[in-house]
N, C-alpha and C positions, 0 to 999 in steps of 0.2 A: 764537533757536533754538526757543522756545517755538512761535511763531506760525507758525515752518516746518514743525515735527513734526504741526502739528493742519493747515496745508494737505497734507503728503504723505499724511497718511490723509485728507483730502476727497478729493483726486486717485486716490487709490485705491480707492473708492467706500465708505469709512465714514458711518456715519449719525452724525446732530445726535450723539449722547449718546458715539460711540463715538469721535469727534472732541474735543469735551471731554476725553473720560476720556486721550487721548495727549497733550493740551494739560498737563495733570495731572499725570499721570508723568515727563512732562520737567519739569517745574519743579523737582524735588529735587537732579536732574542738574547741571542747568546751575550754572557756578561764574562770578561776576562781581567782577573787583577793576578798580582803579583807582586814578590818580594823580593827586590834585590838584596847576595851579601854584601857588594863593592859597586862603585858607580865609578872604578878603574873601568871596564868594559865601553860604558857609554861614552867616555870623554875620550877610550882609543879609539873607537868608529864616528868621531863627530856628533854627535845625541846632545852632548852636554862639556861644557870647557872643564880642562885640565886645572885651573883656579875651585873652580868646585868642586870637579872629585877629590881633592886633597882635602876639602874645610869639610866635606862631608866626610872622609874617611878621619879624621881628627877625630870631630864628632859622632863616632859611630853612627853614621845615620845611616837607617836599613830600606830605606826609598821603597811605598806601594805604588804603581804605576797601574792606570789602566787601559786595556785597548779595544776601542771603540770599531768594533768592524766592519760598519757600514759608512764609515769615512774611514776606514784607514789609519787613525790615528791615536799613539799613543801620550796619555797625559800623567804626571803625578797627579797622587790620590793626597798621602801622605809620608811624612819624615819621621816615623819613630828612629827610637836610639839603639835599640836593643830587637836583635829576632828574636826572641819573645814575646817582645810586645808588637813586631810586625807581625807576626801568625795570629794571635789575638788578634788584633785589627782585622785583617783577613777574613777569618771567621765572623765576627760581628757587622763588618758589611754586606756578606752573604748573608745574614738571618736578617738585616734589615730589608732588602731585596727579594728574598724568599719567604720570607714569614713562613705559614704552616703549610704551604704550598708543595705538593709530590715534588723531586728538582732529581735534575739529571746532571751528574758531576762526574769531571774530570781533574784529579788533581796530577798537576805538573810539576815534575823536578830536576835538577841539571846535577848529577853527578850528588845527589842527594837523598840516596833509595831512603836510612830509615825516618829522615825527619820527613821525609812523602808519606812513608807506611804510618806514622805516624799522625799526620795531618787527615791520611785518611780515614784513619779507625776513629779521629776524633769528630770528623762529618758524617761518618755514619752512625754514630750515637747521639747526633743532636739537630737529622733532620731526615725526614722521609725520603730519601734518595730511591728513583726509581733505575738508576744507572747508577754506579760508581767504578772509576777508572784510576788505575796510577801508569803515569806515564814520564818516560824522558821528553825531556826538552828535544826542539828539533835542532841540527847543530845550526841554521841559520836562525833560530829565536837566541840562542848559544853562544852565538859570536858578538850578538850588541849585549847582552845580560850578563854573561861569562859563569863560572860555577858556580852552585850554591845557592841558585835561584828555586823558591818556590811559588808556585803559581795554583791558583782554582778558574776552571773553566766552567760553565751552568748557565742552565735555562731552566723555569718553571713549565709545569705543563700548562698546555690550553694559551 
């Protein structure tokens, strides 16, 4: 949503700086969580030690993480057991953050079309979406998360 905000003021005849500066503004906005299937991914790329990905995949744990875009950084949210109950989670942090608010959605998935198509039909039936997008993962979000991942990206309006 970043890169859309700074092409609709190109398209709208913003200059270089004034472009930026809506690039900028949207970053604070935008809210990015996600659902890992395997926390093998983050302990190959150094994220999280190879002791933990094992007690977490024991554990079925489906790790929500979130990423914070105006520092850059990503955090655990929570540990459910089951995606199931991570997609649940999911959604119910959206609707605490969005209440009855129009919201503009992105949902994300790596190598995961119907559980996406799925997540998606289930955001558009339980929030005023003035945008809604299904997308792959990028292969560099890909390589620390690995497959299986689903993710929601969103901003309210105003």
């Amino acid at each position: 949503f970043i890169v859309l905000e700074a092409a609709r003021a190109a398209s709208q005849g913003a200059d270089l700086a004034q472009v930026a500066e809506a690039a900028r503004g949207m970053m604070p906005r935008v809210n990015f969580i996600a659902t890992l299937d395997t926390l093998f991914y983050l302990a190959r790329t150094g994220r999280i030690g190879r002791a933990a990905a094992w007690a977490g995949s024991l554990l079925n744990i489906k790790p929500i993480v979130e990423h914070h875009t105006s520092v850059g950084e990503t955090m655990p949210v929570a540990r459910p057991r089951t995606r199931a109950k991570a997609v649940r989670l999911l959604l119910e942090i959206m609707a605490e953050r969005v209440g009855d608010s129009p919201v503009h959605v992105i949902v994300h998935h790596a190598d995961e079309m119907e559980d996406g198509e799925k997540l998606k039909a289930e955001i558009a039936s339980r929030f005023d979406c003035v945008e809604l997008y299904l997308t792959e993962f990028t292969p560099g979000m890909g390589v620390h998360a690995g497959p299986g991942v689903l993710g929601i990206t969103f901003y309210t309006e105003g």
